[in-house]
Each structure stands twice: as C-alpha cells, then as structure tokens.
N, CA, C and O atoms as a CHARMM CRD file, in Angstrom:
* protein
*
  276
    1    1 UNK  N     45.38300 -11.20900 -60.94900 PROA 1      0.00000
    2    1 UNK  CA    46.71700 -10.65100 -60.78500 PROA 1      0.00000
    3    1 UNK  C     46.73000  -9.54000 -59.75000 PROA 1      0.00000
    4    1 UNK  O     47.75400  -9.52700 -59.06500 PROA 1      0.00000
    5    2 UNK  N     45.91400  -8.69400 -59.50500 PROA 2      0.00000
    6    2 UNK  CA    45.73200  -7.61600 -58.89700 PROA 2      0.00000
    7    2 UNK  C     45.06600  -7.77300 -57.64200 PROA 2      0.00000
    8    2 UNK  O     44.89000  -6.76100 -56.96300 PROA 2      0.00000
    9    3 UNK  N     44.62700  -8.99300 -57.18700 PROA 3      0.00000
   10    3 UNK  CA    44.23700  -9.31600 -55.91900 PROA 3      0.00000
   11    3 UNK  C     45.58900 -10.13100 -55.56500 PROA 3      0.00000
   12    3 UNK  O     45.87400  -9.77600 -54.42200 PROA 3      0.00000
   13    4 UNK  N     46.39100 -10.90600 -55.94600 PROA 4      0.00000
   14    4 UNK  CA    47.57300 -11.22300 -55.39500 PROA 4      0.00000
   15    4 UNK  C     48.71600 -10.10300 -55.01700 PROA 4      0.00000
   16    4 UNK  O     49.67400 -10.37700 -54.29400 PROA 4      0.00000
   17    5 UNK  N     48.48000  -8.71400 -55.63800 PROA 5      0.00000
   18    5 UNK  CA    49.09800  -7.77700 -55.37700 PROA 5      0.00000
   19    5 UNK  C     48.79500  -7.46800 -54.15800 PROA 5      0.00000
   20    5 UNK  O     49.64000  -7.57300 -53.26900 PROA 5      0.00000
   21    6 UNK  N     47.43100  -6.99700 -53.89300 PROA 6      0.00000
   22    6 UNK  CA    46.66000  -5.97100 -52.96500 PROA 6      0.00000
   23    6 UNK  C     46.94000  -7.20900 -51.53600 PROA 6      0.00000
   24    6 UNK  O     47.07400  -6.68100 -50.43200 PROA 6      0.00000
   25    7 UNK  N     47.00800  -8.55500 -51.58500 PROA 7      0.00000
   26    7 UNK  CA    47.35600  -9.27000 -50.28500 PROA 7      0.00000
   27    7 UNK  C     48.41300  -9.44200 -49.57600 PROA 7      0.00000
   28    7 UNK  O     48.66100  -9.71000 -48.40100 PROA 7      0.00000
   29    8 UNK  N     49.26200  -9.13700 -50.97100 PROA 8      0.00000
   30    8 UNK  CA    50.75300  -9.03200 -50.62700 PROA 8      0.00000
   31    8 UNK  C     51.00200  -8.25600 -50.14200 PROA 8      0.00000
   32    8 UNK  O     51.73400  -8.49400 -49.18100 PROA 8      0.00000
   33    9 UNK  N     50.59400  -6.61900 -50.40000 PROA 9      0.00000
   34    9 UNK  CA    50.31600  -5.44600 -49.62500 PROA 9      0.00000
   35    9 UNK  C     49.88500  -5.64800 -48.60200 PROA 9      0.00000
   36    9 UNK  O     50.36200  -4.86800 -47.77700 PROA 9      0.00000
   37   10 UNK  N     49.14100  -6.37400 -48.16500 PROA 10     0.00000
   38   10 UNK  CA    47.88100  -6.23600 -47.03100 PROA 10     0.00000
   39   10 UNK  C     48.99700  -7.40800 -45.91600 PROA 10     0.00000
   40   10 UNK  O     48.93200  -7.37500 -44.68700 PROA 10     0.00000
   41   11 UNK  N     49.80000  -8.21100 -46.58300 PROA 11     0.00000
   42   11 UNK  CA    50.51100  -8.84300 -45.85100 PROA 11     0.00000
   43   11 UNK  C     51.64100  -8.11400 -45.40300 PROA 11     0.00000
   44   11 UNK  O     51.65700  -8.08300 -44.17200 PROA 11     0.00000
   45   12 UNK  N     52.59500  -7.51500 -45.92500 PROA 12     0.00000
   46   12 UNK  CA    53.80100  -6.56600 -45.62800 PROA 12     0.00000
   47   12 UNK  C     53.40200  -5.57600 -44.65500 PROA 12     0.00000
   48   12 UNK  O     54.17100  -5.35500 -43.71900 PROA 12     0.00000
   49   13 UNK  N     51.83300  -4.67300 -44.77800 PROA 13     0.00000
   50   13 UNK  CA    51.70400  -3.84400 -43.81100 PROA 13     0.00000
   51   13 UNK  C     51.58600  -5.01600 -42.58000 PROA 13     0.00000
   52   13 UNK  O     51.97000  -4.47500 -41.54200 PROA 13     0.00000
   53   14 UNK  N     51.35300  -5.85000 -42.43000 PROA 14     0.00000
   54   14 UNK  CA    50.80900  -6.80300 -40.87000 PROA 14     0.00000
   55   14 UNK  C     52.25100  -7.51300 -40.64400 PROA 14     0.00000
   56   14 UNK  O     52.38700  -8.15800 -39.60400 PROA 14     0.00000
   57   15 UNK  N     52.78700  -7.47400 -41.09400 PROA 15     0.00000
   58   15 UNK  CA    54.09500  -7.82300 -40.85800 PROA 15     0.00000
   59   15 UNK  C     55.31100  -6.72100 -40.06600 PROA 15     0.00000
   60   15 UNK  O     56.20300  -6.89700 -39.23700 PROA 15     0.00000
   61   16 UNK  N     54.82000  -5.61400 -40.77800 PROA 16     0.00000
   62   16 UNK  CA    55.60100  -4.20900 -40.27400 PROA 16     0.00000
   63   16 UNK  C     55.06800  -4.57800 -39.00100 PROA 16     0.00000
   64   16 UNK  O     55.65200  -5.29700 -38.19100 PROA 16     0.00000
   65   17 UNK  N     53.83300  -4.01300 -38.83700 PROA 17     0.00000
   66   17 UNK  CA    53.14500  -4.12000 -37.56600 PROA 17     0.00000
   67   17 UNK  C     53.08000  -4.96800 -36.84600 PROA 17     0.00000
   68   17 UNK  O     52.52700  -4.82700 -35.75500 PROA 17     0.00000
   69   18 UNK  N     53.61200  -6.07800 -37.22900 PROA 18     0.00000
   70   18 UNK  CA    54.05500  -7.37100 -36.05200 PROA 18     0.00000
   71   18 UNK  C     55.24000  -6.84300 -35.37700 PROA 18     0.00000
   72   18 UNK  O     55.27100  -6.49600 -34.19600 PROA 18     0.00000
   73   19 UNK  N     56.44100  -6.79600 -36.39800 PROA 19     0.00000
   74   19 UNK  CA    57.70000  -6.28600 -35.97600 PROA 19     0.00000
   75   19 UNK  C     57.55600  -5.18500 -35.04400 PROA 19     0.00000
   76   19 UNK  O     58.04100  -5.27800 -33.91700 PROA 19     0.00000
   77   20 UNK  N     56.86000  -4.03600 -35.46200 PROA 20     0.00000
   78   20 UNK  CA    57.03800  -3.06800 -34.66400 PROA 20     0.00000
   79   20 UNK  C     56.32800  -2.90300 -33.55200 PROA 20     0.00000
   80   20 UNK  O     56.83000  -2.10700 -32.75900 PROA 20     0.00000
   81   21 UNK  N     55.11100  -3.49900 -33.16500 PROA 21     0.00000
   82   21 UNK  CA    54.58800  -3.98100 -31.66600 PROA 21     0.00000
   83   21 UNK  C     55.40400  -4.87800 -30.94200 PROA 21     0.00000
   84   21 UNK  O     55.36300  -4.75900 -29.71800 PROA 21     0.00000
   85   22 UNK  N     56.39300  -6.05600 -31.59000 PROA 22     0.00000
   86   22 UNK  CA    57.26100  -6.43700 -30.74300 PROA 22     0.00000
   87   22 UNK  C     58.64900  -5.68100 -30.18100 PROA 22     0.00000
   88   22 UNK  O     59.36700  -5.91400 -29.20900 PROA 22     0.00000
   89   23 UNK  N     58.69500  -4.65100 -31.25900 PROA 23     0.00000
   90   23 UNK  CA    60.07100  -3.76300 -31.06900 PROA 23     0.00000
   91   23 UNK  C     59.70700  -3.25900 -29.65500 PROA 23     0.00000
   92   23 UNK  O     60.40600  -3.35900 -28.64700 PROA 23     0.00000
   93   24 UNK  N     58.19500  -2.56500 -29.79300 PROA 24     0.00000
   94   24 UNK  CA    57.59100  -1.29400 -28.65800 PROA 24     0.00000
   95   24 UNK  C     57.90300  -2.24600 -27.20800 PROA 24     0.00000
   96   24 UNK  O     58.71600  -2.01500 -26.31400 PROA 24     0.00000
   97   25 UNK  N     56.75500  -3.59600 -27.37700 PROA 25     0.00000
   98   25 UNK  CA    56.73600  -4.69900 -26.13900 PROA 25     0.00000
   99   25 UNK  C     58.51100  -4.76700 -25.64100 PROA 25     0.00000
  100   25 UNK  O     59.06900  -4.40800 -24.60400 PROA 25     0.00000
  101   26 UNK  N     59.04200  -5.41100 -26.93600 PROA 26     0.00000
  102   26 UNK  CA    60.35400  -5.85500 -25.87300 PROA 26     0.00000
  103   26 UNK  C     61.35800  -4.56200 -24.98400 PROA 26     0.00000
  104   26 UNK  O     61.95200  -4.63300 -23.90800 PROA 26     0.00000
  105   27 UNK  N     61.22900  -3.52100 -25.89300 PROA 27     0.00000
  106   27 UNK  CA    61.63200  -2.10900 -25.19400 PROA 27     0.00000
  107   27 UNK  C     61.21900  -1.71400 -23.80200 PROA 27     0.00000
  108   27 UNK  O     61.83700  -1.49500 -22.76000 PROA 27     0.00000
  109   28 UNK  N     59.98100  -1.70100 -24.15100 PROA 28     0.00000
  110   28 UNK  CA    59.22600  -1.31300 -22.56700 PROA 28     0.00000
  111   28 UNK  C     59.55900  -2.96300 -21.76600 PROA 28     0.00000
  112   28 UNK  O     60.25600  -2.68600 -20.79000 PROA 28     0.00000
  113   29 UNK  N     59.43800  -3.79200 -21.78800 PROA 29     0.00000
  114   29 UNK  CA    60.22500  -4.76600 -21.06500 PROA 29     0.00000
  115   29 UNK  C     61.34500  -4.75900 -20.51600 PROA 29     0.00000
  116   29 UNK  O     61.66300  -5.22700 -19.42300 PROA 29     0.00000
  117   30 UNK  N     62.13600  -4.06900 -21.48900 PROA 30     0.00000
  118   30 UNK  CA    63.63500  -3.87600 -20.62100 PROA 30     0.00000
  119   30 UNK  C     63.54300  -2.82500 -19.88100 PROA 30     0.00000
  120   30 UNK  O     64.12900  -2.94100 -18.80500 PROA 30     0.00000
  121   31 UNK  N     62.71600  -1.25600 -20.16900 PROA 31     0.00000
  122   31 UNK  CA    62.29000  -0.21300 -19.17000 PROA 31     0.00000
  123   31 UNK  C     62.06500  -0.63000 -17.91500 PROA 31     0.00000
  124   31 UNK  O     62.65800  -0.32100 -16.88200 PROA 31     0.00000
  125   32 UNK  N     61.02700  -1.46300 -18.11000 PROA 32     0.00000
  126   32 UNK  CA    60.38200  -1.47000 -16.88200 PROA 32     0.00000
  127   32 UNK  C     61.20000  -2.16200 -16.00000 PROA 32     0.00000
  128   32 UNK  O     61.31000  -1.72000 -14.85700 PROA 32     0.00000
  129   33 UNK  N     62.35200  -4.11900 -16.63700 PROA 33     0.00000
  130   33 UNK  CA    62.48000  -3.87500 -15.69600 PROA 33     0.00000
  131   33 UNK  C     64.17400  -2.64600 -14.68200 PROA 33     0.00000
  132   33 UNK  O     64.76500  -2.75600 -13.60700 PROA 33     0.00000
  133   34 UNK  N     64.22600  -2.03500 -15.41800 PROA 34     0.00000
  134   34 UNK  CA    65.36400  -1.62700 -15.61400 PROA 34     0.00000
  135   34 UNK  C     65.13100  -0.39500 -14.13300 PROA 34     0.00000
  136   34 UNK  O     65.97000  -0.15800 -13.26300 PROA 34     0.00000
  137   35 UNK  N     63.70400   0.21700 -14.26300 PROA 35     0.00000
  138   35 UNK  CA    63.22200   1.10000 -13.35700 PROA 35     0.00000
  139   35 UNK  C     61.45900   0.62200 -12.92500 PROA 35     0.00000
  140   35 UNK  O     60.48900   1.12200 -13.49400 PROA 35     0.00000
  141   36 UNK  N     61.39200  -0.09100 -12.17500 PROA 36     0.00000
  142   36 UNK  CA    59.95400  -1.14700 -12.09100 PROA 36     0.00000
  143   36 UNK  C     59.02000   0.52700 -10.92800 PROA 36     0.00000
  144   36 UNK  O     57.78900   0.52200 -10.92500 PROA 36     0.00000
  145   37 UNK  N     59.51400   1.31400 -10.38500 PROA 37     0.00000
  146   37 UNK  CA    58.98100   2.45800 -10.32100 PROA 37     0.00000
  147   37 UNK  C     58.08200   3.05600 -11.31800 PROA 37     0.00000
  148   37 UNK  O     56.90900   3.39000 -11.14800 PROA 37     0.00000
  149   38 UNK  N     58.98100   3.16700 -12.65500 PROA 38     0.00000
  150   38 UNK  CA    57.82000   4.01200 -13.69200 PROA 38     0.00000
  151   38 UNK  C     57.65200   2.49700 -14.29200 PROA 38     0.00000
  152   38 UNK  O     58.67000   2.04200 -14.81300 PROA 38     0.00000
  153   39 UNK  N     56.42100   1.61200 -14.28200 PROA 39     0.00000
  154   39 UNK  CA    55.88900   1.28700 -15.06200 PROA 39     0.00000
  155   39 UNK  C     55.17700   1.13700 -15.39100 PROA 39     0.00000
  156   39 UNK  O     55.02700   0.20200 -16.17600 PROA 39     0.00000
  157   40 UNK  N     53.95600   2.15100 -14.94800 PROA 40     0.00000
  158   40 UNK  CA    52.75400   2.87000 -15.09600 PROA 40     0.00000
  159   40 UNK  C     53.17700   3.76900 -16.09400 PROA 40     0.00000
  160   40 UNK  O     52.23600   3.96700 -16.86400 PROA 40     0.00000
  161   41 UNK  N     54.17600   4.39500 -16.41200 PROA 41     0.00000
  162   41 UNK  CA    54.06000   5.37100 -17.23400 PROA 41     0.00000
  163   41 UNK  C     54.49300   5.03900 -18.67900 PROA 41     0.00000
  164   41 UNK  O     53.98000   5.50000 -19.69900 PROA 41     0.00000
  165   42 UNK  N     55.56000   4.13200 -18.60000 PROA 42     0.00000
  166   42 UNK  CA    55.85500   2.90200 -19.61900 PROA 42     0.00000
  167   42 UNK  C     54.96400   2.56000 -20.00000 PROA 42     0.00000
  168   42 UNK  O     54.90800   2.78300 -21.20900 PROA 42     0.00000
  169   43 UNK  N     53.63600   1.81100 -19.40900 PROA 43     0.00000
  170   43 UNK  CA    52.79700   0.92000 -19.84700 PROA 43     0.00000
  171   43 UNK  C     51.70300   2.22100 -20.54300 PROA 43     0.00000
  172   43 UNK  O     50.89100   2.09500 -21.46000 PROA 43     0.00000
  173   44 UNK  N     51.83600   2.71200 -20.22100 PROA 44     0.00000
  174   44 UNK  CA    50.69600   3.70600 -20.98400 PROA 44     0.00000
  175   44 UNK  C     51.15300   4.33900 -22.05000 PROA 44     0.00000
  176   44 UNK  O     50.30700   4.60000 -22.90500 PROA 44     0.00000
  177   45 UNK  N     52.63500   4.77700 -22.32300 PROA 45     0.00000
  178   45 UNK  CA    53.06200   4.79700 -23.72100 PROA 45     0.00000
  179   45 UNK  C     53.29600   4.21100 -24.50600 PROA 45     0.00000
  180   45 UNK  O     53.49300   4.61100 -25.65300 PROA 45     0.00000
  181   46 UNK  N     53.35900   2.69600 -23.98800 PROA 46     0.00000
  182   46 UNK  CA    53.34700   1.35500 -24.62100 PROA 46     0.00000
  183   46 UNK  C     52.42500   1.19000 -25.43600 PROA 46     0.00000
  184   46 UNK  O     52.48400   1.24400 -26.66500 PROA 46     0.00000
  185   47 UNK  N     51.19700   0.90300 -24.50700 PROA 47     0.00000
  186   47 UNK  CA    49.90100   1.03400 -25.09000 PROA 47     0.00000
  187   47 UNK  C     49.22300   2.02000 -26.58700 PROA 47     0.00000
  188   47 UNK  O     48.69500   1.56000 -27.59900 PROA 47     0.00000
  189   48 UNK  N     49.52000   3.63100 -26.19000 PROA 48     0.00000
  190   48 UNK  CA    49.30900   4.25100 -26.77900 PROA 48     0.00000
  191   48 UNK  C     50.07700   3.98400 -28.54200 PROA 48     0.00000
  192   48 UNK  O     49.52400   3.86700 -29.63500 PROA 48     0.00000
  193   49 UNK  N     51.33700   3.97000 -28.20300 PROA 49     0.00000
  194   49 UNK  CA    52.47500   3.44900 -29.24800 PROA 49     0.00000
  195   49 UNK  C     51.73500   2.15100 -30.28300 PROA 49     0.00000
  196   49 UNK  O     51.62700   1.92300 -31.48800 PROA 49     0.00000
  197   50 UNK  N     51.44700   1.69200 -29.36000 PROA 50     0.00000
  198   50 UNK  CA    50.80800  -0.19800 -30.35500 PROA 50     0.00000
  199   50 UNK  C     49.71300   0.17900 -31.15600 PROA 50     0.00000
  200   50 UNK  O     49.45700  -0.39800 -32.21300 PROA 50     0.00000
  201   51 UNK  N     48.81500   1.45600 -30.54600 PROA 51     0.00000
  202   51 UNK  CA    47.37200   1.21800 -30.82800 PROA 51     0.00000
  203   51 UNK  C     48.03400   2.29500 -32.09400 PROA 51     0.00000
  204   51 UNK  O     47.35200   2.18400 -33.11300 PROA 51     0.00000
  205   52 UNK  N     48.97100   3.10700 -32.22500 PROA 52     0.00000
  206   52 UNK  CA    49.67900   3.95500 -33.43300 PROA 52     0.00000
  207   52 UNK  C     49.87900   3.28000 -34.57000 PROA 52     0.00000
  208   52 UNK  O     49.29000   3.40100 -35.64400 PROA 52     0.00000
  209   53 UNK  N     51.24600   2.14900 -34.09100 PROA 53     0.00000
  210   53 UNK  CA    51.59400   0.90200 -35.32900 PROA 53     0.00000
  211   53 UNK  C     50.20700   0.61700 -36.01600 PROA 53     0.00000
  212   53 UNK  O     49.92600   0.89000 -37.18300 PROA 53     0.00000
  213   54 UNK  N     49.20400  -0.11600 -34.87000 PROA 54     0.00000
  214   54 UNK  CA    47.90000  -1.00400 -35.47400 PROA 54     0.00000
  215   54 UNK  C     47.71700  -0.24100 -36.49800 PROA 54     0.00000
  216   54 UNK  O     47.94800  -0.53200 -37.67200 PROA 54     0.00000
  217   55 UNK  N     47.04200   1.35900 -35.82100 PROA 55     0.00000
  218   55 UNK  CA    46.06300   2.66300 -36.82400 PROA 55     0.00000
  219   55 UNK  C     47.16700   2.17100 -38.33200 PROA 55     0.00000
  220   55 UNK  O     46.84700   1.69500 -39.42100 PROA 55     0.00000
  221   56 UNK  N     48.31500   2.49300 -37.84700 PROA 56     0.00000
  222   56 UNK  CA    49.13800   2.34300 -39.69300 PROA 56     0.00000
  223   56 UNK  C     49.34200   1.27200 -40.51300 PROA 56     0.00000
  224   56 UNK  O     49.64200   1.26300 -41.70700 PROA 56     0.00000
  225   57 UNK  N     49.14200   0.32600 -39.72100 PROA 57     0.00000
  226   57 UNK  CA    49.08500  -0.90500 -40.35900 PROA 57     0.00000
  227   57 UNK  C     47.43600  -1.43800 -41.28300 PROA 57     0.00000
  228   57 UNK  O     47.27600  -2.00000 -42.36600 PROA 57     0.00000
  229   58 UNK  N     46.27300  -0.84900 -40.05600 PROA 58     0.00000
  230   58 UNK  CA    45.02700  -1.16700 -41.10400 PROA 58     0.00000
  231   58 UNK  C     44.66800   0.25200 -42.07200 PROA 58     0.00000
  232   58 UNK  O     43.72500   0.31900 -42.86000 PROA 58     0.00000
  233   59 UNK  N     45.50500   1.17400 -41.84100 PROA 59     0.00000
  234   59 UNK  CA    45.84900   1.97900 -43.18000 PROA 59     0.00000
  235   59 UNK  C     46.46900   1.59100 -44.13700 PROA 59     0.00000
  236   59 UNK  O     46.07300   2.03300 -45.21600 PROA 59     0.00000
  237   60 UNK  N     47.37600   0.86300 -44.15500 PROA 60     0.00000
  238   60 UNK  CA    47.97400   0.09000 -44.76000 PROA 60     0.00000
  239   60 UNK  C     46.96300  -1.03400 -45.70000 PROA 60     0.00000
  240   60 UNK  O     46.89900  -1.00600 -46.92900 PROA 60     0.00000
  241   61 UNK  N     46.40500  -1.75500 -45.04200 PROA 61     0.00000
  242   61 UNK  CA    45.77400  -2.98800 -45.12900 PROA 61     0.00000
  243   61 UNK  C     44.25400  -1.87500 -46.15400 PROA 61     0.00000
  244   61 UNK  O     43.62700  -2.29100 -47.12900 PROA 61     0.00000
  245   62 UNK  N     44.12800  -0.84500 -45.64800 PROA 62     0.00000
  246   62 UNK  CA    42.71200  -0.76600 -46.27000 PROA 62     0.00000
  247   62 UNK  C     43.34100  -0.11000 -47.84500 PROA 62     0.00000
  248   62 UNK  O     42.64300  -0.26700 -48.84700 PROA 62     0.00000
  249   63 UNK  N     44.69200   0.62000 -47.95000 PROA 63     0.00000
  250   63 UNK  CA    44.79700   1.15900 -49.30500 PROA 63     0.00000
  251   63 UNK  C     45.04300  -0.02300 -49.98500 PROA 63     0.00000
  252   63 UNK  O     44.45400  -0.10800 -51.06300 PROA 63     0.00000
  253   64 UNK  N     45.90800  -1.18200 -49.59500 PROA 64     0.00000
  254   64 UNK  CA    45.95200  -2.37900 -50.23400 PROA 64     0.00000
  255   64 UNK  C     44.97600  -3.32700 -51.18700 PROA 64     0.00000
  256   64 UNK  O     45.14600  -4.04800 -52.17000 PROA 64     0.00000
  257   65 UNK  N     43.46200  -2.78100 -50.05300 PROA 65     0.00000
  258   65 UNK  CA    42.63400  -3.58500 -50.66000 PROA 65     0.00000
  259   65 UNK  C     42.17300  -2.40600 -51.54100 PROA 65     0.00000
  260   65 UNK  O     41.58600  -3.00800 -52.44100 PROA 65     0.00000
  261   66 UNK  N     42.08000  -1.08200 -51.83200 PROA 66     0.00000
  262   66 UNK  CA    41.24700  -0.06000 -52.22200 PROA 66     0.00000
  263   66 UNK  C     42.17100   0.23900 -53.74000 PROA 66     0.00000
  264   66 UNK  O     41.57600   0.87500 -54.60900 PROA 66     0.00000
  265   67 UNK  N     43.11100  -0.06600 -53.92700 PROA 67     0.00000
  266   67 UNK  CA    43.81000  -0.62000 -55.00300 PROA 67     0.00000
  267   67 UNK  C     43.12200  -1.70900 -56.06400 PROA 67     0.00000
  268   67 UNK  O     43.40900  -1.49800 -57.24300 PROA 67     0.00000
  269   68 UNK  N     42.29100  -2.79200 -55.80800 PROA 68     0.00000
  270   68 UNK  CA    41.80700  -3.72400 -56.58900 PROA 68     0.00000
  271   68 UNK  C     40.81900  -3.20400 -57.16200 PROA 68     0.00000
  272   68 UNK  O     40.62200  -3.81300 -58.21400 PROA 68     0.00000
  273   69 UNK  N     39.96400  -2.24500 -56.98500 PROA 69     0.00000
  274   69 UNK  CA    38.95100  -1.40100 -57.78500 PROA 69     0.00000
  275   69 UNK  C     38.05400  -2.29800 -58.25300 PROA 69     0.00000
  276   69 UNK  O     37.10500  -1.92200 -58.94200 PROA 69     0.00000
C-alpha cells in the first residue's frame, strides 16, 4: 500500500517538472524570438531555471521514496 503511495508521489513531482520545464522552454521561445539579440542571456536563465524545477522535482522524488521506511 505504501509503495503505491510513495510512486504516486514520485510521479506528481515528475509531472510538475515536466510542466514546468515546458512552461520555462516555451517562454524563452517566444523571448528569444521576440528579441533574437538577447538570446544568450535568455538561454542562460533558461538553463539555470530547468536545472531549479529538476533540483525540486528529485526532492520531490527522493521524500517520496524516504516515506516507505
């Protein structure tokens, strides 16, 4: 019972984190091409931003599993 919990968890955080790396991607897509000048600077807050979601998402994923004891 408690491992179908902790996956379900472990699934909802990777799901957030799908959504919200596509939110970041399609945003900076319309930035860039909106001003194709800065998109060096776009792409590096882009970057930084995704690798944020990920960090919270396998935080996510590790209390999920650290729950089944």
């Amino acid at each position: 019972m408690f491992g179908s919990i902790a996956a379900l968890g472990a699934g909802l955080a990777v799901i957030g984190a799908g959504i919200g790396i596509g939110q970041v991607g399609g945003k900076a897509m319309e930035g860039i091409s909106r001003q194709p000048e800065a998109a060096s600077k776009i792409q590096t807050a882009m970057i930084i931003a995704a690798a944020l979601i990920e960090g919270a998402a396998l935080f996510g994923v590790v209390v999920s599993f650290l729950g089944l004891k």
